[in-house]
N, C-alpha and C positions, 0 to 999 in steps of 0.2 A: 445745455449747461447742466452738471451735474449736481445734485442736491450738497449742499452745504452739513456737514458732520458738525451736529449740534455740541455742542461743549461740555454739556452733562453726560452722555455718553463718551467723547476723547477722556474725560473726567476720571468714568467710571472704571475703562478699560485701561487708565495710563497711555494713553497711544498722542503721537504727535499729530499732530494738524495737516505738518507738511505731505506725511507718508502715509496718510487715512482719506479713500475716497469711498462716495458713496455710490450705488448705483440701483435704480429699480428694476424689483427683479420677484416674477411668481403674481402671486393675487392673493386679498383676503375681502371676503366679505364685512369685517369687521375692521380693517386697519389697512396701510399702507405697509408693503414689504421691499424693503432693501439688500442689498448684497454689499457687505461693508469691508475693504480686503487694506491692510497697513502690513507695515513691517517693525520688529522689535529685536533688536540686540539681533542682527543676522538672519529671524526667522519669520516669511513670509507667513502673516494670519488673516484667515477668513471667518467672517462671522455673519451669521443673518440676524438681520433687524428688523422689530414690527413698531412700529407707530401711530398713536391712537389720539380721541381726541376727548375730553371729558372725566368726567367720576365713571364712566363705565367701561374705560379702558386704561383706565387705572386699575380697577377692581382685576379686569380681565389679565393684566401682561403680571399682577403679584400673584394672581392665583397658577399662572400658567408656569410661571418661573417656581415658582416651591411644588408644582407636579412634576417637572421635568426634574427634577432635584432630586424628589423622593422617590422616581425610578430609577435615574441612575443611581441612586447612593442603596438602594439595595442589593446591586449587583454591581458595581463598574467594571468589571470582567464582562458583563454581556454586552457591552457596545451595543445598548437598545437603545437611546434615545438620546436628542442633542443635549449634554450639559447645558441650562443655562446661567450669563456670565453676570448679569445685573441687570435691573429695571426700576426705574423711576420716571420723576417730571423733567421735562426736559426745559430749557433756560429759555430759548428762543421763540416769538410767536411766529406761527405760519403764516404763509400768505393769506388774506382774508381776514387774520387774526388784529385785531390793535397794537399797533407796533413799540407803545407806550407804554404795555403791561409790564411787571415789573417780571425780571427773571426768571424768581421761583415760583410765576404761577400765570404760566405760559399757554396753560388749561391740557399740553398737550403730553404726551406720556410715552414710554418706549419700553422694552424689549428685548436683549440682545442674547442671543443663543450661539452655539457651534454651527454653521453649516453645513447641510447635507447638500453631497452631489448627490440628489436622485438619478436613478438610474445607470450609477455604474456599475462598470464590472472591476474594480481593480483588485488583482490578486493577491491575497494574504490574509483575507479577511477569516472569519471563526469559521466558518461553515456551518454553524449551526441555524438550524429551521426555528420558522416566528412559535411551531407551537414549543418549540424547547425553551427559547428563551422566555414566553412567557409563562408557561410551566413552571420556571425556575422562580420568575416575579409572584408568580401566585403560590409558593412555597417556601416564600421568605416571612417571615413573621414580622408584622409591621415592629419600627421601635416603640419606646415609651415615651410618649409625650409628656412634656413638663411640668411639672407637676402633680405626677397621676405613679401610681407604682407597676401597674401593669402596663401592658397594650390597648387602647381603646379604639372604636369604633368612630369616623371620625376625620376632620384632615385640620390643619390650626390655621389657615384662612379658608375664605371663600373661595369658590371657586364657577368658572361660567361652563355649561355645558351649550354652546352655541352660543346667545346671548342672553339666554336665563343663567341669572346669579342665586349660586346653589352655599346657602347657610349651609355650615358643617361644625355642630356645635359636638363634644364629646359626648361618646354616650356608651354603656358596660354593655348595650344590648342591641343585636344588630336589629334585632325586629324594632327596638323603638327607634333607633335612627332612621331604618327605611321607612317607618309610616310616615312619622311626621318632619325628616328633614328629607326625606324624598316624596311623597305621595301626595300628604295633606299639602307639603308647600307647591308645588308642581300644580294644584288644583286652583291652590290662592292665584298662582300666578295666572293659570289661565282665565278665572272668571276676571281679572284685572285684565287681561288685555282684550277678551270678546263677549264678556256681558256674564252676567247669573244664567245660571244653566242648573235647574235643580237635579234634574235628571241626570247628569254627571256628577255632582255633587254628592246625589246620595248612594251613587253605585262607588265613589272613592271609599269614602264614609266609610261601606260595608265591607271593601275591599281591606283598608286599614284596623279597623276595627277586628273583624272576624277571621278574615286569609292569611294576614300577615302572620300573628299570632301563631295560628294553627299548621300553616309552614314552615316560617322561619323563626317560631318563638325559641327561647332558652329551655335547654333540656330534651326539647326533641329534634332538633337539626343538629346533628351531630360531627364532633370533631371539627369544626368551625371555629376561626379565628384571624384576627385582623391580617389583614395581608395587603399592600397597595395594589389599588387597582385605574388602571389606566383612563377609565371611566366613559370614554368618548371612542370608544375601537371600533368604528366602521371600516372600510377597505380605500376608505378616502386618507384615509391618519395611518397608512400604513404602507412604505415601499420598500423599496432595496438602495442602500446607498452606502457612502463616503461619507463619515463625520469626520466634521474638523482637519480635512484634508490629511487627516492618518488615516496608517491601516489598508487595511483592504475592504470591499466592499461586503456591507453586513443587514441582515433585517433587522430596520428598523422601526420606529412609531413618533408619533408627532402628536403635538396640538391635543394635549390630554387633557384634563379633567379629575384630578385624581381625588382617591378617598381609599382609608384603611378601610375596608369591608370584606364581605364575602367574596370567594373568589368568582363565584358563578355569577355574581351583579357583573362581570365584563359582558358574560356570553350572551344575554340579553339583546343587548344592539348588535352583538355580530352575529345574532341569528335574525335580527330584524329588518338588515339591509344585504346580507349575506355578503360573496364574496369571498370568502372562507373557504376552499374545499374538503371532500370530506375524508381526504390524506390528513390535513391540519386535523380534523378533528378525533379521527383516529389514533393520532398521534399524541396528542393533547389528553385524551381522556386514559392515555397508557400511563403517561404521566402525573396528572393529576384525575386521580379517580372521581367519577359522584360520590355527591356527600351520602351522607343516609339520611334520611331514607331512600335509596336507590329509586325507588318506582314512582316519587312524585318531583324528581327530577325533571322533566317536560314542563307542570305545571310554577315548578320555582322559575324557571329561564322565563315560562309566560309574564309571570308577578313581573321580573326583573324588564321585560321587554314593554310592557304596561306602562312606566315608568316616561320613555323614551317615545312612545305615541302620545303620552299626555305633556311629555316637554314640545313636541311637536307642531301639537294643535297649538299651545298656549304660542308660538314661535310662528306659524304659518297659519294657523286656523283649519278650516277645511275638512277634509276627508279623514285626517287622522284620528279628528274623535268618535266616528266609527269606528276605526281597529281597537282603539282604546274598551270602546261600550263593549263588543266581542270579547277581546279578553275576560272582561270586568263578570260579565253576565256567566259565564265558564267557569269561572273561578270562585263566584259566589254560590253557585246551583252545587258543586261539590264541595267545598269550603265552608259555605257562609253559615252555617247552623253553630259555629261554637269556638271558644276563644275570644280574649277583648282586650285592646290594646290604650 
């Protein structure tokens, strides 16, 4: 029997009941995924669905829906990523759920994006390679945020990197957004899920305090400026496909994370789970040069990769706060003497 197309979704998209089925389709650790396909005015539409349950798939499908937003609406000529088409609570409770709950608070929550055919090959598509396209994303100048007269550091909801929920509050200065909405919060969260750990604690501390500063502070990282960034780019959020059943087949990315930052906080994780060859990266740095100072280049990707071991740990525990202490210990022994954030 095939899943029942919940109403707040037919709602959202205008689509009929009669000509809207659902189907599952893929896997997520954090949700259930569907393959949602109707018809409107003559033209056959495909769309992928994710389905959650709680305040933290809630948080995840608004944060996930204004990343996918704010990559394509930087470029919609690069055909990188699925538009997505609306997300909210959804009316109906699920099985298991109390079937007496009223409507609007069903507990459960949705999702709805363009569909990618992974893995085609259909002809027509840009030809353009992942490091062009993202070259071009990391050379677009974030907008202005409401309120604000310039571009800030920043993204205007929350957003989850796996299942840590990442506050992104605005900020004029990338060094104080990545200490304390990336570092010190990443740390909170992990003594919250595996206990007090001084020893971690005081290597962030020194990390935040002293490295960031002297790295990434204002006035000496140069020529730096808000740009979205996709936030979660390992080789898993990233293949070749069919959006939205246009087109030809194009590199794409999924399931981001986004934040106006640095453009080099992407290359962190994707030098930390690799993947990448080093065609992309040759190509990539043709495109978008190192910042200056050129030579402590290595050590900023370290900072940005540091980051993504201690969302790790806090998310699996284990081995990763090793790689984490490594970093930390590197970067404070030539860093840690000066600067304060």
């Amino acid at each position: 029997m095939l899943p029942t197309v919940d109403p707040a979704i037919l709602s959202a998209l205008n689509l009929s009941p009669t000509s809207t089925k659902l189907v599952s389709h893929g896997g997520s650790g954090f949700s259930s995924t569907y393959k949602l396909t109707s018809s409107k005015d003559g033209h056959d539409l495909t769309y992928f669905v994710k389905t959650g349950t709680g305040p933290a798939a809630e948080v995840m499908f608004r944060g996930e829906h204004a990343s996918l937003n704010a990559i394509h609406d930087a470029d919609p000529t690069l055909h990188f990523c699925p538009r997505s088409h609306a997300h909210g609570a959804m009316r109906r409770a699920s099985d298991g759920l109390a079937q007496h709950q009223e409507a609007s608070s069903s507990g459960r929550f949705f999702l709805v994006t363009d569909f990618i055919e992974l893995g085609s090959s259909a002809p027509g598509g840009s030809g353009m390679s992942l490091a062009k396209k993202l070259a071009r994303l990391h050379t677009t100048p974030a907008p202005v945020p409401k309120g604000y007269e310039r571009p800030m550091y920043g993204f205007p909801v929350a957003t989850c990197c796996g299942a840590t929920v990442q506050e992104n509050g605005w900020k004029e200065s990338w060094a104080d957004f990545y200490a304390n909405h990336r570092l010190r919060a990443i740390l909170k969260e992990g003594v919250r899920k595996n206990g007090s750990d001084a020893q971690l604690t005081e290597a962030v501390e020194k990390v935040a305090t002293a490295v960031v500063p002297r790295l990434l502070g204002d006035g000496h990282l140069k020529g730096v400026y808000p740009v979205v960034v996709h936030g979660d780019l390992w080789s898993g959020n990233h293949g070749r496909g069919r959006i939205g059943g246009k087109g030809g087949a194009e590199e794409v990315v999924y399931d981001p994370s986004c934040v106006y930052g640095h453009s080099e906080y992407e290359l962190g994780i994707m030098r930390m789970f690799g993947g990448f060859g080093s065609s992309f990266w040759r190509e990539y740095e043709e495109l978008v040069p190192k910042a200056e100072p050129k030579e402590e280049w290595e050590d900023r990707i370290a900072l940005y990769e540091l980051y993504h071991h201690l969302n790790h740990f806090a998310l699996f525990g284990g081995g990763y706060r090793s790689g984490a202490m490594s970093i930390m210990r590197k970067l404070v022994a030539k860093y840690g003497s000066s600067g304060s954030a």
